[in-house]
Every structure is written in structure tokens, then in C-alpha cells.
N, C-alpha and C positions, 0 to 999 in steps of 0.2 A: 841758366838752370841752377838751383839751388840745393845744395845737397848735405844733411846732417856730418859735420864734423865725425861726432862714434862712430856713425853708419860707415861712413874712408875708413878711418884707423882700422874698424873691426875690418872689411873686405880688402887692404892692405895685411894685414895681421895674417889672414887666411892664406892671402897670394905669398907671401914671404913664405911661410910654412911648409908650401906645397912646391916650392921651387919658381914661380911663376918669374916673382922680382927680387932684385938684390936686394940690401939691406939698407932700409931708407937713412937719407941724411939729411944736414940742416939746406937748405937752396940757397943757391948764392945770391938771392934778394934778399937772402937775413927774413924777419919777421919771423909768423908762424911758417911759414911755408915749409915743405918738404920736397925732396930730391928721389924720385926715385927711379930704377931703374930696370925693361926688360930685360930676363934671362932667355937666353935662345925657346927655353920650352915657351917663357909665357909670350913670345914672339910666333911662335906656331900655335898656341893656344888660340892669339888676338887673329891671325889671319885666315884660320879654319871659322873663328866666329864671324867673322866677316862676308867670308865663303857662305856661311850658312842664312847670315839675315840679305845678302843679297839673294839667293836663292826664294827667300820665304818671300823678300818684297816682289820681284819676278811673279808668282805662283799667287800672288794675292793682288798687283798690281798691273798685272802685264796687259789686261783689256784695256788699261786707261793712257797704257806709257807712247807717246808717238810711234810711228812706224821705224822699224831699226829698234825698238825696245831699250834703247837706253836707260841705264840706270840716274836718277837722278836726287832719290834719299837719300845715296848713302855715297858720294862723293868723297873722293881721299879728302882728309881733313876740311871737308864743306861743314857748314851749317845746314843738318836737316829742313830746318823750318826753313830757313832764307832760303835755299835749293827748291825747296817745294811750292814757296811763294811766286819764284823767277818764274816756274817749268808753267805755271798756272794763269800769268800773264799773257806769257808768251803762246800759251795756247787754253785760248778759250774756248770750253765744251761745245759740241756741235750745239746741242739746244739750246742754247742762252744761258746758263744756270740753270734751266727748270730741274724741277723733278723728273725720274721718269715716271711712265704713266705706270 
């Protein structure tokens, strides 16, 4: 995923302001890269969001998720896509892929 350099800095900028992260530094791979780091808030901030798009995937997903409902979008540090690709192999729609009618 590919994401505008300003677009970080400025959503970095905001987070630092508002207590979320420390104060970014240079990364110990040298380069452009940056270091930065959660504050306890922006640590309860990241896992109430978490709480919430699990929720929404459940409430928008839950007729298609196998029996037991397991979550499989939003896996600790999974690949959305690659998670969704696997779940979708491994279970193929009753109908073949059709449509429904």
C-alpha cells in the first residue's frame, strides 16, 4: 500500500500534538525513515479502533464468516488482503461463485 509522504508527516503532526506519539526520531536504518513511538493514550486510542472495526466487520460480515464467527480481516498484524484471500480458498461459497438470484 502506497501512501503520500505529506499525507504521514501531516497525520504524524496531528498525532504528536494531541499526545497520541512521542517525538519522532531518525530510525536506526538511517535513510529517510522515522522512529516513532506510542503514548499510552495513543495505545488505547489504536485498540478501542480496533475494537471498533472488529465490531463493524462482525455487523457487516458476520453472514459470510464460517461458523464460530471468527474474525479474519483484521488479524494481529495479518495482511488484510492475504487473510481474505486464504479464508476464501479455504472456503468456497456454497453456490459455486454465482451470483445470487
Amino acid at each position: 500500500m502506497a501512501s503520500d509522504p505529506n499525507t504521514i508527516t501531516s497525520t504524524l503532526s496531528r498525532m504528536e500534538r494531541v499526545g497520541l506519539i512521542g517525538a519522532r526520531e531518525p530510525h536506526e536504518r538511517g535513510g529517510e525513515r522515522t522512529a516513532v513511538k506510542l503514548l499510552p493514550e495513543g495505545r488505547a486510542q489504536l485498540r478501542e479502533g480496533r475494537r471498533l472495526a472488529l465490531e463493524l466487520q462482525n455487523e457487516i460480515l458476520g453472514g459470510f464468516l464460517p461458523s464460530g464467527g471468527e474474525s479474519f480481516l483484521l488479524e494481529p498484524r495479518g495482511d488484510p488482503l492475504q487473510s481474505c484471500a486464504t479464508r476464501t480458498r479455504s472456503h468456497p461459497p456454497e453456490n459455486g461463485g454465482a451470483e445470487p438470484p
